[in-house]
Every structure is written in C-alpha cells, then in structure tokens.
C-alpha positions as a Python dict, from the first residue, in 0.01 Angstrom:
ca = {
    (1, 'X'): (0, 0, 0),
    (2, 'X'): (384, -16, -7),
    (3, 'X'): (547, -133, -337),
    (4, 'X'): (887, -222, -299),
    (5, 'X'): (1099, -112, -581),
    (6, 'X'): (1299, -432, -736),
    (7, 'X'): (1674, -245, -781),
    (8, 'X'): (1996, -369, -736),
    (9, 'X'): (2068, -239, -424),
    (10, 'X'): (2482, -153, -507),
    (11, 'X'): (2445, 88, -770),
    (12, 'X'): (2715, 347, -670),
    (13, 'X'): (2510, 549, -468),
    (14, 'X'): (2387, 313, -206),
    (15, 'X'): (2589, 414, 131),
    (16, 'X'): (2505, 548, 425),
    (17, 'X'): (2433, 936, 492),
    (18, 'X'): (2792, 1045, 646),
    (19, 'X'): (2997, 789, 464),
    (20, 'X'): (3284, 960, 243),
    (21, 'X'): (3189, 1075, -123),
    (22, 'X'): (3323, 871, -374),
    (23, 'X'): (3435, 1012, -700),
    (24, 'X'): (3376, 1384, -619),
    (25, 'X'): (3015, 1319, -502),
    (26, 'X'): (2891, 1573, -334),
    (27, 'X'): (2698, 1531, 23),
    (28, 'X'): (2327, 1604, -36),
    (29, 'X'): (2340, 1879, 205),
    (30, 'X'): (2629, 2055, -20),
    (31, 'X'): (2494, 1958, -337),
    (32, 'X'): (2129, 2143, -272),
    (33, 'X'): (2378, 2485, -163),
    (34, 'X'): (2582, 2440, -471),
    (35, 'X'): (2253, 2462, -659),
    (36, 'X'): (2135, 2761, -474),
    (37, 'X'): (1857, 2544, -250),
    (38, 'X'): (1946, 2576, 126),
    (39, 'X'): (1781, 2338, 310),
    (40, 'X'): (1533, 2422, 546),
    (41, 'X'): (1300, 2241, 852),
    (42, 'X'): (1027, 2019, 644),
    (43, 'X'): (757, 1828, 826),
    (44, 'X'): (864, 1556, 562),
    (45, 'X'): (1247, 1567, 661),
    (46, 'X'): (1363, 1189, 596),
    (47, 'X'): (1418, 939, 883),
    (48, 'X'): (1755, 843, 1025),
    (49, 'X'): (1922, 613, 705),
    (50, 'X'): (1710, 718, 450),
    (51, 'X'): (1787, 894, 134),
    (52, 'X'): (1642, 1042, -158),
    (53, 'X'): (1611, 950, -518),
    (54, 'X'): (1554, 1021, -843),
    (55, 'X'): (1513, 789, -1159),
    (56, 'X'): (1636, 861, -1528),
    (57, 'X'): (1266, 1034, -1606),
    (58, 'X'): (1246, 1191, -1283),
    (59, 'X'): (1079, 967, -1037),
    (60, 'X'): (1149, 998, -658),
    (61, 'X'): (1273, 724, -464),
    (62, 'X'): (1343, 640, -79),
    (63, 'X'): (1634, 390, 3),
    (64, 'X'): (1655, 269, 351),
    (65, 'X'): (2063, 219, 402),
    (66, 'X'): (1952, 31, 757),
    (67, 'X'): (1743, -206, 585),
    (68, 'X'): (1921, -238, 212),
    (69, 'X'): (1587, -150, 43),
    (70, 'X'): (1403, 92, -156),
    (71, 'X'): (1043, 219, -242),
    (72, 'X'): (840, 467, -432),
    (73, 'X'): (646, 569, -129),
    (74, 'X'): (814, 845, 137),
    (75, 'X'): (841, 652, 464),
    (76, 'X'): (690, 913, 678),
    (77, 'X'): (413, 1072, 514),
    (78, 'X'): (329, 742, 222),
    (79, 'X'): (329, 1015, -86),
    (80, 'X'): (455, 942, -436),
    (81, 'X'): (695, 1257, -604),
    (82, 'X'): (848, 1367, -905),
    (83, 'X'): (1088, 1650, -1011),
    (84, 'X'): (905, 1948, -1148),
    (85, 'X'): (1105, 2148, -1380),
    (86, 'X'): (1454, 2173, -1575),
    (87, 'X'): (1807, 2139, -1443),
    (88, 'X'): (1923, 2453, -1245),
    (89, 'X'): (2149, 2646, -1485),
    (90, 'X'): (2486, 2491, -1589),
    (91, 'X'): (2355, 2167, -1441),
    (92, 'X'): (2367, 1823, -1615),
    (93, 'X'): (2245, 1506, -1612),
    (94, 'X'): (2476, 1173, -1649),
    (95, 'X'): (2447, 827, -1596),
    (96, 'X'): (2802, 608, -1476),
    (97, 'X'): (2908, 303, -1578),
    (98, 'X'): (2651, 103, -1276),
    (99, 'X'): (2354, 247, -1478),
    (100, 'X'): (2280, 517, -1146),
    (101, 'X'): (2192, 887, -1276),
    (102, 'X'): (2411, 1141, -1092),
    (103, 'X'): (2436, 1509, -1178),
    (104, 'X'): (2758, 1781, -1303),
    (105, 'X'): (2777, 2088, -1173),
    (106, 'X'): (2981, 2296, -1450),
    (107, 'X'): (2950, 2586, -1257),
    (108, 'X'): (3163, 2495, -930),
    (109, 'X'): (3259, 2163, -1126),
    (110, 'X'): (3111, 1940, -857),
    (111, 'X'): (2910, 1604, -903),
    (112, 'X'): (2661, 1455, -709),
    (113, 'X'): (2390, 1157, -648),
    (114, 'X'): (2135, 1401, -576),
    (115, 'X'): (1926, 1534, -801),
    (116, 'X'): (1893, 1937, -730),
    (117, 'X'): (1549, 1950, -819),
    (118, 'X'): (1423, 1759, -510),
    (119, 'X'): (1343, 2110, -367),
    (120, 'X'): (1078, 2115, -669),
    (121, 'X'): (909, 1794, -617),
    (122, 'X'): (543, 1793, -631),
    (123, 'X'): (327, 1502, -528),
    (124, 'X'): (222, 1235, -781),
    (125, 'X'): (-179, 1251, -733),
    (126, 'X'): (-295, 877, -651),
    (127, 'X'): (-620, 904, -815),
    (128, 'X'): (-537, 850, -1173),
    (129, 'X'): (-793, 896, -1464),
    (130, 'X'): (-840, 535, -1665),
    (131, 'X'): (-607, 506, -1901),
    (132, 'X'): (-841, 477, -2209),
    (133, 'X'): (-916, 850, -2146),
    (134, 'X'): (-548, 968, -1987),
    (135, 'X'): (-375, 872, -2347),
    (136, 'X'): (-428, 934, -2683),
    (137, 'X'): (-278, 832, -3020),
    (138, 'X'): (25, 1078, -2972),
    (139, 'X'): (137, 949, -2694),
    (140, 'X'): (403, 681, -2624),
    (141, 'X'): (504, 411, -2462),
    (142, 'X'): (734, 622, -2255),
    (143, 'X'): (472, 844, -2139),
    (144, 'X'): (248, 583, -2015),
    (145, 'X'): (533, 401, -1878),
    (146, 'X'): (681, 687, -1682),
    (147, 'X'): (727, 625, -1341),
    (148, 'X'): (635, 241, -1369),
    (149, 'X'): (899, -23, -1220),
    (150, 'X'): (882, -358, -1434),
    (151, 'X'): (1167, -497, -1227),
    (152, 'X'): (1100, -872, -1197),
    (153, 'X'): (839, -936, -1483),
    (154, 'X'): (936, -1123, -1778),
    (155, 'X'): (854, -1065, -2100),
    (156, 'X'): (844, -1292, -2470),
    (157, 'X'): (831, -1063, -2738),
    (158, 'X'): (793, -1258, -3081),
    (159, 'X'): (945, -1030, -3439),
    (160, 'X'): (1115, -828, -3196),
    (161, 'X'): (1418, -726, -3414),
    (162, 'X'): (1246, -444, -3546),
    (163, 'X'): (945, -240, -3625),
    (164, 'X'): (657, -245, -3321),
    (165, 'X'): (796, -569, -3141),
    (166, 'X'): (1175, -384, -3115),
    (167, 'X'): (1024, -42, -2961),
    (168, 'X'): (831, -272, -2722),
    (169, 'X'): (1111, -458, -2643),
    (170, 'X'): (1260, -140, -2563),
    (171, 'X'): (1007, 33, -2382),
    (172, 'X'): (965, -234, -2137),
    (173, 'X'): (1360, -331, -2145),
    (174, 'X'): (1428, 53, -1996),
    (175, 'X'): (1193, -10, -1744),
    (176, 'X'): (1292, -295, -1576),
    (177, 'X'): (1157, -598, -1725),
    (178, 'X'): (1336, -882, -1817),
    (179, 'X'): (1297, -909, -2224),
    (180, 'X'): (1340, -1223, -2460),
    (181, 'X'): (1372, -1076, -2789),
    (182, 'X'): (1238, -1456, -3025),
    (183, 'X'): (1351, -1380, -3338),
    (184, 'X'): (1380, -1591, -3678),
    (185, 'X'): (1739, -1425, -3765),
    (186, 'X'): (1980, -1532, -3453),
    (187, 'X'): (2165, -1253, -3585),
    (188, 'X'): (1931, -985, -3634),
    (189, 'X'): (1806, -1054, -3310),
    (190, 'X'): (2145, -1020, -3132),
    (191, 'X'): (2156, -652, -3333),
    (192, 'X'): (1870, -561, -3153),
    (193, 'X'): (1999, -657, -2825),
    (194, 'X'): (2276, -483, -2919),
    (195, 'X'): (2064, -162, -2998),
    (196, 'X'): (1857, -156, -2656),
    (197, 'X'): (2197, -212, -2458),
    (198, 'X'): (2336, 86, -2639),
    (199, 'X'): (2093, 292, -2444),
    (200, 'X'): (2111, 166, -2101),
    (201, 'X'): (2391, -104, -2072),
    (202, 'X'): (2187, -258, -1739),
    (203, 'X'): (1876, -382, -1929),
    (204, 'X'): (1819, -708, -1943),
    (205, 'X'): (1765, -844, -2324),
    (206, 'X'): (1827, -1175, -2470),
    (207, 'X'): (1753, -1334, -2805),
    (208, 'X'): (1623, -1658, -2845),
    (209, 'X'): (1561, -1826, -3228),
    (210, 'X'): (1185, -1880, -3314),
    (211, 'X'): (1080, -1971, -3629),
    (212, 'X'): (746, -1932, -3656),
    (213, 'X'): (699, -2113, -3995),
    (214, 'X'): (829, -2453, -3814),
    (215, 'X'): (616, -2587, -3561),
    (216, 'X'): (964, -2768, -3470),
    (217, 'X'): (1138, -2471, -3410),
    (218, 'X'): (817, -2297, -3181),
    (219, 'X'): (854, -2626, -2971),
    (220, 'X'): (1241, -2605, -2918),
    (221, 'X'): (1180, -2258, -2866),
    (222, 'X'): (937, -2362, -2543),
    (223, 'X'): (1154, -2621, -2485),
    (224, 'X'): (1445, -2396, -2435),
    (225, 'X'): (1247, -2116, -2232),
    (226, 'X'): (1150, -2368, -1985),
    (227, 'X'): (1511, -2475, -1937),
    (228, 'X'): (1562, -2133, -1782),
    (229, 'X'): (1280, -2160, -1486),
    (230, 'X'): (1196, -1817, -1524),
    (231, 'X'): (847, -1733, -1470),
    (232, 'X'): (622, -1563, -1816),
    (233, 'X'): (441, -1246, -1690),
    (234, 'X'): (425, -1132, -2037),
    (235, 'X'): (355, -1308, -2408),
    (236, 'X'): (305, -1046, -2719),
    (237, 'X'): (245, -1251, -3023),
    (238, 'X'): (382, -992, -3257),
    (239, 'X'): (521, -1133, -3537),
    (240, 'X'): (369, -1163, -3885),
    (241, 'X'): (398, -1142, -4246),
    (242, 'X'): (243, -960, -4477),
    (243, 'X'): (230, -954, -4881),
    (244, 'X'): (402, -1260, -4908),
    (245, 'X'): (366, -1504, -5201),
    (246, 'X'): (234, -1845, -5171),
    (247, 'X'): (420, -2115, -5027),
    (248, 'X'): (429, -2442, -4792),
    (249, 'X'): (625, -2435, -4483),
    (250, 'X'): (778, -2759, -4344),
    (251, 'X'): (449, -2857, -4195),
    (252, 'X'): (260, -2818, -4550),
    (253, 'X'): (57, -2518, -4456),
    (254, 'X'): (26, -2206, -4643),
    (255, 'X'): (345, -2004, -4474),
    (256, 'X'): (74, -1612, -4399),
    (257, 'X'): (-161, -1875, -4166),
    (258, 'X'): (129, -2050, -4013),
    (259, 'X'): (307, -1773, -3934),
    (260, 'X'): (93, -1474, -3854),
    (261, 'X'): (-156, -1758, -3665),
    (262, 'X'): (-125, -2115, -3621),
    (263, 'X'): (258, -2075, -3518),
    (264, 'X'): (138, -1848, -3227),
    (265, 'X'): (-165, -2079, -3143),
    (266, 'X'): (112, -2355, -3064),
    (267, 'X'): (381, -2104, -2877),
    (268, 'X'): (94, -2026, -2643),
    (269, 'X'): (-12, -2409, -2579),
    (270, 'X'): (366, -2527, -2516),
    (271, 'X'): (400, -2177, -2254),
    (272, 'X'): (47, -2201, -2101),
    (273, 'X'): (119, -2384, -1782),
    (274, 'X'): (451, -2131, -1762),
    (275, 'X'): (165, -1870, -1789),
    (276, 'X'): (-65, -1972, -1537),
    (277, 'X'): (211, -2091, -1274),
    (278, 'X'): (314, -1677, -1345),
    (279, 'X'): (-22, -1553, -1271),
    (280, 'X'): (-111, -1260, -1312),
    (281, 'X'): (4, -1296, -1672),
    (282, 'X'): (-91, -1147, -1986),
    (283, 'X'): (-84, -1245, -2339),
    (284, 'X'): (-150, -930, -2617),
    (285, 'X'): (-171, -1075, -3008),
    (286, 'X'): (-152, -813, -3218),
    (287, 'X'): (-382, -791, -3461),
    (288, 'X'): (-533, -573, -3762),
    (289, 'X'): (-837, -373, -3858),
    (290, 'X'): (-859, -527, -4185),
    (291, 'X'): (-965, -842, -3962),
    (292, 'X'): (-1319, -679, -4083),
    (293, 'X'): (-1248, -728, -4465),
    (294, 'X'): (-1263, -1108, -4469),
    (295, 'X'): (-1515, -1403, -4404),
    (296, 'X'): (-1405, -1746, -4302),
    (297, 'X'): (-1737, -1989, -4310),
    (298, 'X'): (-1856, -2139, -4595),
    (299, 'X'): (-2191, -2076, -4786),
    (300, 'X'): (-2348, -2285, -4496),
    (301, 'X'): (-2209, -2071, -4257),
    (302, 'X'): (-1947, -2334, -4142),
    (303, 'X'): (-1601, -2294, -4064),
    (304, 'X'): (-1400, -2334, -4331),
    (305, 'X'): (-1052, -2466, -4328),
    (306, 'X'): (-919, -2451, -4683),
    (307, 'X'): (-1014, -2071, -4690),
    (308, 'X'): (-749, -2103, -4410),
    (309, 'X'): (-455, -2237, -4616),
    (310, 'X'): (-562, -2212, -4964),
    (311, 'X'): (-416, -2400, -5218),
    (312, 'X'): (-222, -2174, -5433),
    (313, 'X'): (-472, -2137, -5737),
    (314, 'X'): (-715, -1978, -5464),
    (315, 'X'): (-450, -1776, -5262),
    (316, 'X'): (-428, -1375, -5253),
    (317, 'X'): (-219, -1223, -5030),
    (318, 'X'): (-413, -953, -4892),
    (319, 'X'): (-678, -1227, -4804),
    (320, 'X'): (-482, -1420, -4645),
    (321, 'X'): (-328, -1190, -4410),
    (322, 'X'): (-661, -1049, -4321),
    (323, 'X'): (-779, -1420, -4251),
    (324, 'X'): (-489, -1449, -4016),
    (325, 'X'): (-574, -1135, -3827),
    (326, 'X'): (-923, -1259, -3767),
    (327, 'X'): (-780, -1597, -3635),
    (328, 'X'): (-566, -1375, -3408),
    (329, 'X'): (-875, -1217, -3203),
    (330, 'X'): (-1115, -1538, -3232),
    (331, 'X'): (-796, -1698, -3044),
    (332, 'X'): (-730, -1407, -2796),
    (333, 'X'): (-1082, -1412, -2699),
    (334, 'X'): (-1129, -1777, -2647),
    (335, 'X'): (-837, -1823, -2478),
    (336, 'X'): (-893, -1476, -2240),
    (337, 'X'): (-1229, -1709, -2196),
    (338, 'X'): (-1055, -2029, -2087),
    (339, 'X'): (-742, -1905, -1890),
    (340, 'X'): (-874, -1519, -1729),
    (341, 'X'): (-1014, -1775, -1415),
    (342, 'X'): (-619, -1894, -1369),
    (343, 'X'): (-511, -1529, -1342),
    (344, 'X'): (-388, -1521, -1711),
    (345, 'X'): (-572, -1262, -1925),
    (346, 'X'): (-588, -1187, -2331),
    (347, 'X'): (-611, -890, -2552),
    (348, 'X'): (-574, -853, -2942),
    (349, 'X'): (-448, -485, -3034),
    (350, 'X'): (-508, -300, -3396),
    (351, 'X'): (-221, -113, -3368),
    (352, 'X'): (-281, 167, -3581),
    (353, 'X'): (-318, 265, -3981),
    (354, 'X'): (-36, 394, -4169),
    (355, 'X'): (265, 260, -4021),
    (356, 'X'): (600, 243, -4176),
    (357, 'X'): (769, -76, -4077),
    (358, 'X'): (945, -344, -4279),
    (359, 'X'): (613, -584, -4293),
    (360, 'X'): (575, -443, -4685),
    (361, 'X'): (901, -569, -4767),
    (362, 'X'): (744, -896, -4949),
    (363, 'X'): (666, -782, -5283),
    (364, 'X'): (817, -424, -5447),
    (365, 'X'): (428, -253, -5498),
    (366, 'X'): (341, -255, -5162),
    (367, 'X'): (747, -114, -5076),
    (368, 'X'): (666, 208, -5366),
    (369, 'X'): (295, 240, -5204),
    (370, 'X'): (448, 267, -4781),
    (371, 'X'): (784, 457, -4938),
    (372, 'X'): (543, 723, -5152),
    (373, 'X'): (243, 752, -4777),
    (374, 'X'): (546, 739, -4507),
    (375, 'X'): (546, 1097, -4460),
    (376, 'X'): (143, 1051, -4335),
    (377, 'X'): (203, 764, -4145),
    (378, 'X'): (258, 691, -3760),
    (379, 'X'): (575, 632, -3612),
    (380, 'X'): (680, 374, -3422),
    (381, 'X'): (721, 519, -3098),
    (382, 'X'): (327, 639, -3120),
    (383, 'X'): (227, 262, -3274),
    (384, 'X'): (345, 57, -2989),
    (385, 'X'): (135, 239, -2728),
    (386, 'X'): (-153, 23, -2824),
    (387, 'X'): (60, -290, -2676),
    (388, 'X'): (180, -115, -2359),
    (389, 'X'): (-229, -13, -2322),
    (390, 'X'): (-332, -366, -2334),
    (391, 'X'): (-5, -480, -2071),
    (392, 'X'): (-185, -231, -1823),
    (393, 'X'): (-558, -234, -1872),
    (394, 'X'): (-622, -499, -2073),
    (395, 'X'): (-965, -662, -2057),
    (396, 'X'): (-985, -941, -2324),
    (397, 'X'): (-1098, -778, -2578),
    (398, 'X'): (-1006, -683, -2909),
    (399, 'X'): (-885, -269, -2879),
    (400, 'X'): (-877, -51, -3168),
    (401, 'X'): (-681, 229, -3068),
    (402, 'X'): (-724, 282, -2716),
    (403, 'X'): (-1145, 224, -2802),
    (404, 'X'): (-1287, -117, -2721),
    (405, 'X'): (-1424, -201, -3035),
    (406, 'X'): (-1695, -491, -3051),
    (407, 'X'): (-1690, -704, -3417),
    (408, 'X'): (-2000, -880, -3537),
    (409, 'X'): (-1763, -1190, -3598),
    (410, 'X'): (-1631, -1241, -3237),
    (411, 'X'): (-1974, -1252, -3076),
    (412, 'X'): (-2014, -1683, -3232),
    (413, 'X'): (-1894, -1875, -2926),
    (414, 'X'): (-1951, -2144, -3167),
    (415, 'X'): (-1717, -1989, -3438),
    (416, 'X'): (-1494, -1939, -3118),
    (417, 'X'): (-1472, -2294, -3018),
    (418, 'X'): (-1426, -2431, -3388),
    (419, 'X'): (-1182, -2213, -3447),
    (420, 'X'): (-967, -2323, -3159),
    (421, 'X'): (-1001, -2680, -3233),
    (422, 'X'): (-908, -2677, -3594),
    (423, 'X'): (-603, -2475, -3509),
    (424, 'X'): (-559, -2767, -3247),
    (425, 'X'): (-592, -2996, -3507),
    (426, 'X'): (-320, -2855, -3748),
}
C-alpha cells in the first residue's frame, strides 16, 4: 500500500519537467551526462509529470507535478529505492536555504536537483527482518530511522535539553516529526532548539517549561499543550534525577520519586485523552536495570508508601532512584494494560550501562567515578536506540537492550493496581 510522503510540496525543486532551471540547475537529462550516465530505455521510465528524488540519507522519492504530491513508492512498478554508492568524482552534496538537497558538479561547475546516483539505485527489499534481530547495540537511531518519514507525528520529549532525551529529540526532529522539547530550564531548552536547528534549519522543535518537581507546573504544562490542538502520537517520559540529596518539593514529597515518577504519572493522566483521540499513540518511560536492586512491599508483602518518599533519616540516594525506576515499569505496564484497547500502547526502556550523560552531576563522587569509566562507556548516539526501538516495535513491555526481558516484580497485577492508585492518590 501507497504511503504518501508528508513534504512541503515548494521546496525549490518542485516544477514541472521542461520548466526553466533556476539557479544553474541542471535538467535531469543533462545532469545524468554531466556525470557520465547517459540515459537509456528502462521498463521503469517515469510517467508524464513525474520526477525523481532523493532524501538527505539517500532515499528515493516520486513527485507527481500534475497532482502536487509525493511518495516513496515508484508509480509504475510500486518498488521502494535507494542510492547505492558514493558521489561520482568531484561531485558534492549541498542542501539550500528551503532545506532541499541538490548536488555541485566541480568538474563542469554545474548544479542540479538530481541526484547522479539514481542510475545506481537498487530496490529496498519489502520483507524486512524484525527489528529485535536487524539492530544491535552499535547501532543508532539514524540507522534504524533511515528511510522513515515522521512527517505529521508529534512528539513530547520530557529532559530533552541534553543527554538521551536531546539525541532523541534530534533523531526524530531530522526526520520529520514535530518535537516539543519540555524542559525545566526555559533557557536551556531554547539552546537545544537552537542546536537541532543548526543542523537542518526546517525541523520543527519547540520548548515548552515542565517542571517535573511541581505538580503545578506538569498541569500548566498540559494545560498549555492542549491550547495548541495538536494531536500526541508520541510521549517519552525521559527525565530523571539521579544522586540527588534529600529534599521536599512544593508538594512535600521526596524530590527522586516526584521527579523521576510521580511527576510523569500525572503528565500522562492530564495528556491521556490527547493520547487516545491520537491513536495509534505511544508512550516509552525510560527506565533502569537497577529497577532489580530494590523491593517496595513491606515485611507483609504490602505496598509500601513511605519506602516511596522516605523521610530523610531513612533516605539513600541510590535507593531511591532505583525505587523510582521500578515505579516507572509497574506504571508502563499497567497503563499499556488499560489504554493498548484505545490504540495507545506502553513500553519502559533500560537504556543501556555505562553512559556518560550529565544525570551524575548531583553529588562530586559519582562526577570522579563517570569522568575516571567514560572512556568504557556508550555514547549517546548508540544509547538512544533503545527509545527509537520501542517508538517502532514496541509491545508493552519492559526492553532491556533490544531483549524483552521479563522481571519477577512486574508479573503482581495486584502490585500493578496498588501501585497505580497510590500514585493516584499523591
């Protein structure tokens, strides 16, 4: 089945086979003899109108000039293409000021829309292996976004100044999708819009305040994103802290359970009938694997809520934060549970050991003990894969990697439910 790509339609290059070149474009027929490719009879010679694309990471698409509309599929024969291969020699790739790719000719200093390399396409094979097996902990979001049009979807990215939540901001910003960056610096987060515009000045990014440690300032947050009347394909609860001392916030709960959990809990209440009216939609909470180091029942085996937000006598901060990560997937799973049958699914991610990001930057130990392992740990651009994994095959349940792991303290529908009504009763 057709998908119609979602572009902007005037991008420079959108005119009609015949029209005059603008800006020392080249016509395609010229451009594949300046690159040595003479064209030649094809049974998959393009209609009347059409014309032939590429995108930034080499992607071939049809436009229709007749019809003012473009798709991944070629209108004749219904096959998918990319580009094969490196730039002819003293070839180069540019992008103008409209955010369209067009290539320089050094050689017989000539410029064109068309991408020589369309000679070289070969077909993208439809049957693609399951994700879970296609990708590994080396890739990147890049890679398993190649070729992917997010045009249309919108996305909530909470902590998305830096660290995992900015490279998935990014990642998903370069492909299309429209990105709210909710950050608790107004000015940090307008850096990082700055940062993602820097590389393609077309993407659309916006930041949005959310402080996650006032339950007043998740609900103006809401408050504010409904005022838009967009539509939420996308919710990654990202945001956390880690190593922090103890405090209070506003609303008298220990600041690591508000935060990293509770904070999230009530984002996700206020945007749930934005969620389900966007359907399909997705929520990923990013988790941790030391989720696994913690208890949070009582002797009796009961939930226990002042293991939750400990008074300060009884608080450690590695506890906590482990405690908050285990709220994070008893909530993604009970609430993949109550929403998957209105089209809105949940995953929790561990994104990986190792990483260097500014979560340390609470207390000075845990700063020396990242600063002397960073040369053995992941970067960012391999960490975030776990989120774009769960965006595309998620199946609401906690992933590990790109392995489905199953924990002995998810499997309590009982320890499911109570959890989501205590957080309910914060």
């Amino acid at each position: 089945m057709r998908r119609e790509l979602q572009l902007p339609w005037c991008r420079g290059a959108g005119r009609k086979r015949g029209a005059p070149a603008e800006r020392g474009r080249a016509e395609p027929m010229a451009a594949l003899k300046y690159a040595g490719l003479e064209d030649t009879d094809s049974e998959e010679e393009l209609p009347p109108g059409w014309e032939e694309r590429t995108t930034k990471d080499g992607w071939v698409y049809y436009a229709n000039h007749l019809e003012e509309k473009t798709q991944w599929e070629h209108p004749k024969s219904g096959k998918r293409k990319r580009v094969a291969g490196d730039l002819p020699y003293g070839w180069e790739q540019e992008t103008d000021e409209n955010g369209q790719v067009y290539f320089v000719d050094h050689i017989n200093k000539r410029t064109t829309y068309l991408d020589p390399r369309l000679a070289f396409t070969v077909e993208d094979n439809p049957v693609k292996p399951p994700t879970r097996q296609k990708y590994d902990g080396n890739s990147t979001a890049m890679e398993i976004l190649q070729g992917r049009d997010l045009s249309g979807k919108v996305v909530i990215i909470t902590g998305a100044n830096s660290g995992i939540g900015f490279e998935t901001a990014k990642s998903l910003a370069l492909h299309g999708a429209c990105v709210i960056l909710a950050c608790r610096s107004p000015a940090r987060g307008e850096a990082a819009v700055q940062r993602i515009l820097g590389e393609w000045h077309k993407a659309k990014v916006e930041a949005m305040t959310l402080d996650l440690a006032s339950l007043q300032s998740v609900q103006h947050f809401a408050e504010a994103f409904k005022s838009k009347n967009l539509p939420l394909h996308i919710l990654i609860c990202n945001a956390a802290v880690f190593g922090a001392p103890w405090s209070l916030t506003e609303d008298g709960l220990e600041s690591t359970f508000q935060v990293n959990h509770l904070g999230h809990f009530y984002l996700v209440q206020l945007l749930e009938d934005v969620l389900r009216q966007s359907s399909p939609a997705r929520v990923v909470v990013v988790s941790s694997e030391s989720h696994r180091f913690t208890e949070i029942k009582d002797s009796s085996g009961k939930l226990d809520f002042s293991l939750l937000s400990p008074p300060k006598k009884e608080y450690w901060a590695m506890l906590a934060y482990n405690r908050s990560k285990l709220c994070n997937i008893l909530f993604s799973n009970e609430l993949n549970r109550r929403l998957s049958p209105h089209g809105v699914t949940s995953n929790s991610v561990h994104p990986g050991n190792m990483i260097y990001s500014s979560i340390h930057r609470n207390w000075w130990l845990y700063t020396l003990l990242f600063t002397l392992a960073r040369p053995f740990t992941k970067s960012m651009m391999g960490v975030h894969i776990q989120i774009i994994v769960r965006l595309l095959t998620g199946y609401g349940s906690f992933c590990s990697g790109v392995e489905h792991q199953a924990c002995w303290k998810m499997r309590s529908l009982t320890i499911l439910v109570l959890n989501w009504h205590i957080s309910t009763d914060s």
